[in-house]
N, C-alpha and C positions, 0 to 999 in steps of 0.2 A: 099560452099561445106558443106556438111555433114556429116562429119566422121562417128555419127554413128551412120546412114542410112547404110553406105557403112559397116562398122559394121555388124549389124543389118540384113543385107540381105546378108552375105556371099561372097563379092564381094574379086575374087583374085589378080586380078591387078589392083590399081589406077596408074591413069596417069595423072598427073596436072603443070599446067604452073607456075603460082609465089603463094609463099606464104604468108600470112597472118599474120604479126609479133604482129600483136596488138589483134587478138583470133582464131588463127589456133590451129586446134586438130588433124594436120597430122605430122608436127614436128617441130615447133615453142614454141605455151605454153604446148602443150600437143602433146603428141604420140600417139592416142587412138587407129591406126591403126594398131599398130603393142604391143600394151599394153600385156604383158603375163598374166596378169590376166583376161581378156577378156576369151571367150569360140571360138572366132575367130577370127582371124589376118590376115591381106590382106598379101599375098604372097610375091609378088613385086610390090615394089613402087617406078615412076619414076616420078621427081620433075622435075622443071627447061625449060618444053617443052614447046620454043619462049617463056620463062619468060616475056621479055621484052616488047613484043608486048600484052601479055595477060594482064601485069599490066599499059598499056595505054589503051586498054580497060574496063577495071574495073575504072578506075581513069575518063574516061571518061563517063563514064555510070553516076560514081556518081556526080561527075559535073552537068552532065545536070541534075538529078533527085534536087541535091541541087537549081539550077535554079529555076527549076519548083517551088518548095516547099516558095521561097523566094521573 
């Protein structure tokens, strides 16, 4: 994800499955999304949607990309 793309292009709602503890910029190491110093702040934002299932796909994607690579 790109916070700030979503930023950047005035986006009101995000809506995202798990998050990123090791470099998220939606509310983990940074809140960019919702940052008051920004000139734009996404509206509402909902975390957590099939968390669990998005972050077996990600884990899996990189798996197999690590695969490939090795």
């Amino acid at each position: 994800m790109c916070a700030g793309a979503i930023v950047n292009g005035r986006v009101k709602e995000l809506v995202y499955g798990c998050a990123n503890p090791k470099a998220g910029a939606v509310a983990t190491l940074f809140q960019l999304v919702t940052d008051g110093r920004l000139n734009h702040r996404v509206g509402n934002v909902v975390a957590g949607v099939m968390a669990d299932e998005c972050a077996a796909e990600l884990k899996g994607f990189f798996a197999k990309l690590r695969r490939k690579d090795g």
